[in-house]
N, C-alpha and C positions, 0 to 999 in steps of 0.2 A: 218391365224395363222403363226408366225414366229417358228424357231426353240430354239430362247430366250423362248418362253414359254414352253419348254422342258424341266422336270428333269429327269438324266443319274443317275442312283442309284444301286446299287449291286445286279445280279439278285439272288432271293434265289427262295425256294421252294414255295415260296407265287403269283410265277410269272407263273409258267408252264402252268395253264389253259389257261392263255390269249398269250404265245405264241403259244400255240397249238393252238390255234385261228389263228395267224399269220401264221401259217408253213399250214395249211387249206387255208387262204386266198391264198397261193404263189401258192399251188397247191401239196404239199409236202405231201407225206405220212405219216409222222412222227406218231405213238402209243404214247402216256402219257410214256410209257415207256420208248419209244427210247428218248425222248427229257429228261427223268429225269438219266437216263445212261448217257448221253454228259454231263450235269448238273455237276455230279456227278463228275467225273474224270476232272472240268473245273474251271474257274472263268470266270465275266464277267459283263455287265449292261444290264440295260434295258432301254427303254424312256418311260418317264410319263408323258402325257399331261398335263397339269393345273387340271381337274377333273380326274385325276388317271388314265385314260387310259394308256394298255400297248400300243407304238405302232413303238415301232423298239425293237430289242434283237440283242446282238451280242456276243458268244462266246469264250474263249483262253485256248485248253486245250494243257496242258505244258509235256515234253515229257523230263525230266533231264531238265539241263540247256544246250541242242542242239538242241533243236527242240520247236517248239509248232505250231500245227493250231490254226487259226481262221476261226469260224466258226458259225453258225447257223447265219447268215446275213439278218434280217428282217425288211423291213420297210415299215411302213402301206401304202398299195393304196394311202390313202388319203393325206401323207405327204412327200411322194416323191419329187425330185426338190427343195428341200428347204436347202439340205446341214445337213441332218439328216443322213443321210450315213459317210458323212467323221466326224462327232463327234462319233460316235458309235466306226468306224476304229480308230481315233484318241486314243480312250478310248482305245482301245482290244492292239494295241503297246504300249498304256503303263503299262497294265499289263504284256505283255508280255515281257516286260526289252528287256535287249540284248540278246535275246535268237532269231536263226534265223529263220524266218517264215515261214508257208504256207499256202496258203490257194488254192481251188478249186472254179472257177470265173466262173459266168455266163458271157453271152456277154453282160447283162446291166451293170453288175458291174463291167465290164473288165477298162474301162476309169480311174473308181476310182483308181482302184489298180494299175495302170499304176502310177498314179502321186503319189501316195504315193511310187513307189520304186520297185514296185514287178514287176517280169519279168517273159514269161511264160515259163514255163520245160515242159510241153507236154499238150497230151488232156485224159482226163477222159472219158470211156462211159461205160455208163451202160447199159447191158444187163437182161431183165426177162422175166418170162413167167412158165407156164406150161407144162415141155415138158416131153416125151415119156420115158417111162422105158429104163433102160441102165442095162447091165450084169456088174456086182461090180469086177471094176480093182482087178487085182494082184500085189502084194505089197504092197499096203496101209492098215493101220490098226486102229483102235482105239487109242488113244495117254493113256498114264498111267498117272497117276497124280503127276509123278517122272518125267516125260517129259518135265514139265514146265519149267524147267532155261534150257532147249536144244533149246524149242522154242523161248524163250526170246530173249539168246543169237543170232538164227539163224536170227529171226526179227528182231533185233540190227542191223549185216549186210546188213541184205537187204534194211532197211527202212532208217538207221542210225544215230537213236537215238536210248535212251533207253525205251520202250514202255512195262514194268511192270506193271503199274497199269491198263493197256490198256487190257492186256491180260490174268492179273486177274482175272479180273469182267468177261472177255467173259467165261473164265473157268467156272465161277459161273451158268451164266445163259444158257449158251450153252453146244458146244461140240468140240474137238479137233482130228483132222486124223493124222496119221506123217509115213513117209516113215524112214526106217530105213536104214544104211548099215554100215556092221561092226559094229552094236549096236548101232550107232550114230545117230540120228535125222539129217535128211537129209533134209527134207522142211516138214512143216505142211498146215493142213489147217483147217479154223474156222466156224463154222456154230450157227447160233442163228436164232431166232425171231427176225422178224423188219417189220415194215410198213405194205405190204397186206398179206407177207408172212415171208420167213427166208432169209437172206444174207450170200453167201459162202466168207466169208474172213475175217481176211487176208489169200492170201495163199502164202508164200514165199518159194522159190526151187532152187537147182540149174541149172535148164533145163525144157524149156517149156514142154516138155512129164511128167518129173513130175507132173509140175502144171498143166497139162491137168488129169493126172491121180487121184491128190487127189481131183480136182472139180467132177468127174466121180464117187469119190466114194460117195459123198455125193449124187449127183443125182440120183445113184442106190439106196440109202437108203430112198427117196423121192419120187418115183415115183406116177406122176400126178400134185405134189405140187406146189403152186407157190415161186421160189424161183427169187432171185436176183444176181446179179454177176458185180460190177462195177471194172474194170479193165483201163488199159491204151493203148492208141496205141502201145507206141513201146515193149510193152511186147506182140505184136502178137495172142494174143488168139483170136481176134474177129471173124474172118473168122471160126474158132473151133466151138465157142461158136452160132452162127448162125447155122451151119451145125447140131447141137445139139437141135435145134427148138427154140433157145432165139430170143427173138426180140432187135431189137437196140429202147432203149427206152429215147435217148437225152443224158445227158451226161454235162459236162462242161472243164473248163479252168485250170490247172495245172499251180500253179504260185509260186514262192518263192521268201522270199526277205533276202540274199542276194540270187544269185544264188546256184544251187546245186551241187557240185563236188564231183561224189562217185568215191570210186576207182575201177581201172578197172577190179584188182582181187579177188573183193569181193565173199565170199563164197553163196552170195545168193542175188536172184535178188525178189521184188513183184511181182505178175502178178495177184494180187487181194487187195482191199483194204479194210479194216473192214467196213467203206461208205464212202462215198465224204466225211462230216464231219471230220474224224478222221485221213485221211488216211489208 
């Protein structure tokens, strides 16, 4: 089968099951839920074989007109090698206009993304597991539901776009920690439901002890649970996050097209990501 017999068509909510399929085959944890949350806050295609099979998906969810991932990169076992990867990419840039990208790359799909222009900014890993009750840090607290444009705002800095609608929906379904000083929302951090367990992030701060502090609190409030934590190397936690009984559970490629130039006196840095997906 070539990839001429492929139709690229808008993915709506008529498609989830069968990528949920797909995100199974790759090996991916993804809940009906987690994949109808990306959905949600995205646009994007799907490929249809000639008898209606789903059998690539690809993602753009848009962050303002500065930013956008792509994301959920699927294509079937069986049609690999055919050049169904760079139609799906080709589709998700031109959704996403001129707006500048990112995506999180495995090392199969590293080559693609290379020739299309993306360059890599660091490495992702993710960390999970079950681990040991913790005594609930001092200084973090509950976030108010007035909190929201402090966090917005702080995740603006540190991510550098504007991630509203991102952080919305996590309010919705989750929960929010924030460290306060002088009344001000100092770094937050994001906990929900996802995949085997719950995901801690995003957690944005001005100082790694923070963002050691509000992952702390949440794992005091979880003891036993399984929870997740995908971070990046040069935000240093991993060594933390190990010592805390996480396992290093794989991880991927940090890429952006154009490159990314934050400034160097931004009031706030990530050192967790809502998941690979999102940032």
């Amino acid at each position: 089968m070539q990839t001429s017999q492929v139709d690229l068509v808008t993915f709506g909510p008529e498609h989830l099951g069968a990528a949920i399929n797909l995100s199974r085959q790759a090996g991916w944890p993804h809940r009906p839920e987690d994949w109808a949350m990306v959905l949600s806050l995205s646009s994007g295609v799907v490929a249809l074989e000639d008898k209606g099979r789903v059998v690539g998906t690809v993602l753009v969810t848009p962050y303002g007109d500065n930013c956008a991932t792509i994301n959920m990169v699927i294509v079937d076992e069986a049609m690999r090698g055919r050049g169904l990867g760079r139609k799906l990419m080709d589709c998700a840039m031109t959704i996403a206009g001129n707006r500048p990208l990112r995506l999180v790359a495995t090392s199969d799909g590293l080559p693609l993304y290379e020739k299309l222009g993306f360059r890599e900014t660091g490495s992702v890993l993710q960390y999970q597991g079950s681990v040991p009750a913790i005594d609930r840090p001092d200084g973090v607290v509950p976030a108010k539901q007035d909190d929201l444009a402090d966090i917005v705002a702080l995740d603006r800095a540190a991510f550098g776009a504007e991630r509203r609608s991102l952080l919305e929906f996590i309010a919705k379904v989750g929960q929010f920690a924030v460290i306060r000083q002088a009344g001000e929302v100092r770094g937050f951090a994001a906990l929900r439901t996802f995949g085997r367990g719950e995901v801690i992030g995003p957690v944005a701060a001005a100082h790694a002890s923070d963002a050691r502090a509000l992952i702390s609190f949440f794992i005091a409030s979880r003891p036993g649970a399984f929870l997740r934590i995908d971070t990046t190397a040069d935000a240093g936690l991993a060594p933390w996050l190990a010592e805390r009984g996480f396992a290093h559970a794989g991880g991927g490629i940090a890429m952006a097209k154009p490159q990314i130039h934050h400034l160097a006196d931004r009031a706030a840095a990530t050192f967790a990501l809502a998941n690979q997906a999102l940032g």
